[in-house]
Each structure stands twice: as C-alpha cells, then as structure tokens.
C-alpha positions as CSV (number, residue, x, y, z in Angstrom):
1,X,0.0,0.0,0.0
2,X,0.8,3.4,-0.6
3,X,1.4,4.4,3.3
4,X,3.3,1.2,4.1
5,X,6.7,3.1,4.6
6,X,5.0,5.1,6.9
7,X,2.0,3.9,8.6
8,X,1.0,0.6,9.9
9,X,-1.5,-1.5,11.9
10,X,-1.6,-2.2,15.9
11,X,-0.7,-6.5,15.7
12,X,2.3,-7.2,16.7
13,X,4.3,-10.6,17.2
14,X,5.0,-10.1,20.3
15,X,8.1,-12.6,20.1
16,X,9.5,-10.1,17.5
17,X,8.0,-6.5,17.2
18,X,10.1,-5.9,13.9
19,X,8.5,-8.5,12.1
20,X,5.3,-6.9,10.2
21,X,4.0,-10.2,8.6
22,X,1.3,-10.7,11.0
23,X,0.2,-7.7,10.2
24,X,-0.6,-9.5,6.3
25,X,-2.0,-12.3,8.2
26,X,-4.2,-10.7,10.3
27,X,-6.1,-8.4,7.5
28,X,-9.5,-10.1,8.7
29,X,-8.8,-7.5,12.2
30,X,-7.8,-4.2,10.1
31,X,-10.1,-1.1,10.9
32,X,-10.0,2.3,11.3
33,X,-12.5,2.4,14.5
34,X,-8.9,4.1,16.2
35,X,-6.6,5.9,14.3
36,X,-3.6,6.4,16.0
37,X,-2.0,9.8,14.7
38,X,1.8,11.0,15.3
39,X,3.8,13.8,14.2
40,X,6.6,11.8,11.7
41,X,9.1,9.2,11.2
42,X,11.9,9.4,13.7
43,X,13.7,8.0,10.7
44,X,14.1,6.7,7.5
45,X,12.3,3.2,6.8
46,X,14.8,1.1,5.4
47,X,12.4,-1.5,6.5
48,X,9.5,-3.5,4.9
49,X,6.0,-1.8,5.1
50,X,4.0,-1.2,8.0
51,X,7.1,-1.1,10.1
52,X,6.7,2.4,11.4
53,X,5.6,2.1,14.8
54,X,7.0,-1.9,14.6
55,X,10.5,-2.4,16.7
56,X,11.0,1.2,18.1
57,X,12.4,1.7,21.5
58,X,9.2,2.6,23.0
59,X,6.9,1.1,20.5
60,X,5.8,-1.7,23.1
61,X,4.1,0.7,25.3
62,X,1.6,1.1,22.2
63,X,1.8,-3.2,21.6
64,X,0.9,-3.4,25.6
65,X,-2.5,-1.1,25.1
66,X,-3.5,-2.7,21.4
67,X,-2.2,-6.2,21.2
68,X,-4.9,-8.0,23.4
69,X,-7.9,-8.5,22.9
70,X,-9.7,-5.0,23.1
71,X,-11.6,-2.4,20.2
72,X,-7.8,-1.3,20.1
73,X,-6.2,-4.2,18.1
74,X,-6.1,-3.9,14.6
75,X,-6.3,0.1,14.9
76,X,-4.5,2.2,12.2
77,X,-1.4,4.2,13.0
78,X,0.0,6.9,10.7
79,X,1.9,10.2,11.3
80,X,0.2,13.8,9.8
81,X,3.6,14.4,8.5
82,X,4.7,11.7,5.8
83,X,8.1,11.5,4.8
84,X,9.9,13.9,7.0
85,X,12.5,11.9,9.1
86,X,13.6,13.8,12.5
87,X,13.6,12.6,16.0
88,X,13.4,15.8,17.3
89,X,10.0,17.0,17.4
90,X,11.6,21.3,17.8
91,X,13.2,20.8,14.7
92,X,10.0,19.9,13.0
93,X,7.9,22.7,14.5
94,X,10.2,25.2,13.5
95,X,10.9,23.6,9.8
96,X,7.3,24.1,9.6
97,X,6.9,27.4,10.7
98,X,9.6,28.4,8.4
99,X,7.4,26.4,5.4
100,X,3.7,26.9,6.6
101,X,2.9,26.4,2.7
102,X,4.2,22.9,3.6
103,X,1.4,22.0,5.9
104,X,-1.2,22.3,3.1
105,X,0.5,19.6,0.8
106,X,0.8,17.7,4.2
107,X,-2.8,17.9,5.2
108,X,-4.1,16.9,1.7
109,X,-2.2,13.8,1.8
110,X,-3.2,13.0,5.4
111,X,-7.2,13.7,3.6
112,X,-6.0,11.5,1.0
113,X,-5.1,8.9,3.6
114,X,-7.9,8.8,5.6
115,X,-10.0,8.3,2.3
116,X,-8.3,5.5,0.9
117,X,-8.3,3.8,5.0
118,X,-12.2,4.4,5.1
119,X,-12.2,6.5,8.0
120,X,-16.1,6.5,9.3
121,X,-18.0,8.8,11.1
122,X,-17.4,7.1,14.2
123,X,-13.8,6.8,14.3
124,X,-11.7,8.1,17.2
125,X,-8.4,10.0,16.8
126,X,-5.6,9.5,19.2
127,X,-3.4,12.4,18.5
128,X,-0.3,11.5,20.4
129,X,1.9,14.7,22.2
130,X,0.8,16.9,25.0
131,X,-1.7,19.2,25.1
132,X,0.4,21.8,24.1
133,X,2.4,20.2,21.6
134,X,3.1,21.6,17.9
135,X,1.3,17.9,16.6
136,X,-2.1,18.9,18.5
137,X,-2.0,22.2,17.6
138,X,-1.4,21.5,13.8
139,X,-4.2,18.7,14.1
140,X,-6.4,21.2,15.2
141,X,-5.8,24.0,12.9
142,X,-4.8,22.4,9.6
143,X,-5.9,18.9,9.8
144,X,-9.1,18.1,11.8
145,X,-11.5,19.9,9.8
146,X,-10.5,18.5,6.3
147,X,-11.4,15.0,7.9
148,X,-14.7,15.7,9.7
149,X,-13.7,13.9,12.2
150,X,-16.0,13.6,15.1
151,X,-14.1,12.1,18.5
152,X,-10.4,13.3,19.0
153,X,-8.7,12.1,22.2
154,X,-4.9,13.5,22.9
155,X,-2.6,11.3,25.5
156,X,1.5,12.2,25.5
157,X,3.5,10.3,23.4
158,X,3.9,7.3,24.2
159,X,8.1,7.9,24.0
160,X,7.7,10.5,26.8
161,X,8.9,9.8,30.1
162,X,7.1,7.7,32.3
163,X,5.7,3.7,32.5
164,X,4.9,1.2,30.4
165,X,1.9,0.8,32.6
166,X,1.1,4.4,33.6
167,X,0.8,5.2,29.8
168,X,-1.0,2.5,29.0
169,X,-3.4,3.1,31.8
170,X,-4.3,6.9,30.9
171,X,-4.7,5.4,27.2
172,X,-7.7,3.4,29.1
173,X,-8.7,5.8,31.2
174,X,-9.0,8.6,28.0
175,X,-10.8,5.9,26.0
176,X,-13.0,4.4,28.6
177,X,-11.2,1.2,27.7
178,X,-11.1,-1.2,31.2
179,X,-9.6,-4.2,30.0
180,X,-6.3,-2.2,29.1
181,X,-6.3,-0.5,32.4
182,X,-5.0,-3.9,34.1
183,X,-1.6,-4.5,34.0
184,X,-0.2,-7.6,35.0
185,X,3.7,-8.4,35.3
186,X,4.2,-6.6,32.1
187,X,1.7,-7.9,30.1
188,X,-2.2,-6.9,30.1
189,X,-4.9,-9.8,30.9
C-alpha cells in the first residue's frame, strides 16, 4: 500500500515487534474504528512496510494497550507528516513554521489517507503529544477539519517519560477502555 513506509496496523508478534507479517495475516482485524496519529518518522524506513511504529524503542508501550484483545487491536497508525524523518520533534515545529505552505500539501495527503483507509464517522483520533504540543495544535488548525472527524482524544506520546503501565493506563482511562487499564507483570490480561 501506498502508506506502508509510513503507517501501519496495531498486531504485533510479540516474540519479535520488527517483524510486520502478522500484520498480512491478520487483514480479517484491520479497521480504522482508532486511528492512532503521530507527528513523523523518527527516521528513514529502510524496512518492509508497515514497520513504522514496529521495533521502536518505545513502540511496546503502544503493543501493551493494542495487542490484546480490546476495540484497540487492529487500529490504524500513521503520522500527519509523511516522509519527513527527525527525532526531534523542535526541529519539526520550526521547519514548519519556516514552510507553513508545507502544511497544506501535508494535510491533503493526510485527507488522501484517511480516504483510501475508510475513515467512518465514528472513528476516534488519538493524537499522540501533549496538550500543548506543535502535533495537536497543527491537528487542530490544519488537519481536523479537512477529515470531519468527530471524537479526538490527545494522551502524550507514548516515547515520553514515564511507565509502560502508567501510559498505558491513561490510554484506558482517555478511551473508557477497562480491560487495558489492568496490567499484569508486564503484560495486560
């Protein structure tokens, strides 16, 4: 698919979170009820599709909340901006502001997107950053609208200080989720 390099699906192997053909074997659970949304790649993708979001250090806080068996697994993750690789969310913010023309081009691909994943009226957007962050605020201004998105639902990125657990349990708590909000020895039940 188009958005392979940088998007992907919440099913992991959880014996090896790099490895993105489960994600081909498990079409049958794809939707779009959640769509997880970040700001970009960290990095270039060197890797087969759907691995964004697959192998990263923190990327197992997001395989804890979605990898059981809750509405969560099968969710769609993507970033708003495609195919601009930097870790360092400042640097972003201020390329952007330097090229607000950018944002436009940006936005109609992320419309494009959500199109072509049959968003529906009901489907919930998990904008991950704080509430002040450059991602919400863009989301908000630029992004939101062009979707008609209904539900959005911001929680700090999972990469930002903190648990495995505690983030996972304010992703329950946000989404009214309980069967994420218990942690067991690492692993949900």
């Amino acid at each position: 698919m188009e958005y392979g390099p940088c998007s992907s699906w919440a099913i992991w192997d959880e014996n090896d979170q790099n490895d993105t053909s489960v994600i081909d074997e498990s079409v049958a659970q794809l939707n779009t009820r959640y769509v997880f949304v970040g700001l970009n790649i960290s990095k270039d993708l060197k890797k087969p599709s759907w691995s964004n979001f697959h192998g990263g250090q923190h990327d197992r806080k997001l395989m804890y909340a979605c990898n059981n068996d809750t509405k969560l697994r099968g969710s769609y993750l993507t970033d708003i901006f495609k195919y601009h690789a930097n870790a360092n969310a400042r640097e972003v913010e201020s390329y952007f502001h330097k090229h607000p023309e950018k944002i436009k081009k940006h936005a109609d691909l992320f419309e494009k997107e959500m199109m072509d994943v049959k968003i529906g009226k009901d489907t919930v957007f998990i904008t991950l950053g704080a509430d002040t962050s450059f991602l919400w605020r863009c989301f908000n201004e630029h992004f939101r609208d062009r979707i008609r998105c209904g539900k959005v639902v911001n929680i700090r990125h999972y990469a930002s200080r903190g648990t495995d657990e505690a983030w996972v349990n304010c992703l329950g708590k946000k989404l009214g989720i309980k069967k994420i909000e218990k942690w067991r020895k690492g692993k949900l039940k």
